[in-house]
N, C-alpha and C positions, 0 to 999 in steps of 0.2 A: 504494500500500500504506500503510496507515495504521499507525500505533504506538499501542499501546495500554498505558496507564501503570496504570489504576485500574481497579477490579471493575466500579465504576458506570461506567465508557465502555464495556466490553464489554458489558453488558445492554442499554446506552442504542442501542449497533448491532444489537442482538439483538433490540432492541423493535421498531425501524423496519425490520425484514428481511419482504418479502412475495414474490408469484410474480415481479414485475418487479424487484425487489431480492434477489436469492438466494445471492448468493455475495460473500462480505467475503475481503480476504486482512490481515493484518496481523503483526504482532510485538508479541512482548513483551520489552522489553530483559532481556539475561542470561536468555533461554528459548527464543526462536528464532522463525521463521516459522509461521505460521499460515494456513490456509484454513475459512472457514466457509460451508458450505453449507447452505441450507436445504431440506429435503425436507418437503413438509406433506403430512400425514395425506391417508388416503382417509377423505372423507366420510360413505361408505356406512355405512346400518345394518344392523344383523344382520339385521333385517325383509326388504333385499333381499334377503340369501342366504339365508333360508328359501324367498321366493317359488321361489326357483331350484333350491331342494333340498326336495324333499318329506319324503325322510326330516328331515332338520334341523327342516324346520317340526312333523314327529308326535312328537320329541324335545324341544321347547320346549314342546308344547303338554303334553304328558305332565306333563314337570318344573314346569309354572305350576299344572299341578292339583292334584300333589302336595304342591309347596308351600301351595298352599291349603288342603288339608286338614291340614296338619301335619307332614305323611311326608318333612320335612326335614330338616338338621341344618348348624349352623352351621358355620364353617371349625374355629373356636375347638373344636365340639365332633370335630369329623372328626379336628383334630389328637389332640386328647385320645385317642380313641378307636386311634391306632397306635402301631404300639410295633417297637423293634428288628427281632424276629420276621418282622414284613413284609415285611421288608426283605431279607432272606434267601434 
């Protein structure tokens, strides 16, 4: 179990963490034990799970045309656009 003193030692084991290095245990004095595991992401893109869901792939394709034409609207403006009311 390693002790960890500084922010940069924790990232510097954070850096070098991969599938054959996954699990750190350490301390931090005056905070206590620690375990760090690493879980890394699935890969996969949305692309597979269209392949695999038809609806999903006639919903993206929808949404890429609309966007193209214009028939979009920002977050910025969606936020804008709710109000308490909806909420309700």
């Amino acid at each position: 179990m390693g002790e960890i003193l500084t922010s940069e030692e924790l990232l510097k084991y954070i850096s070098n963490m991969d599938s054959e290095n996954s699990v750190f245990q350490f301390s931090i004095p005056g905070k206590g034990k620690f375990a760090l595991v690493l879980q890394e992401e699935d890969e996969q893109s949305i692309q597979v799970d269209a392949e695999k869901n038809l609806e999903l792939k006639r919903m993206l394709k929808e949404s890429m045309e609309q966007y193209e034409n214009g028939q979009g609207m920002t977050t910025t403006e969606l936020l804008k656009s709710l109000s308490k009311k909806d909420f309700m």
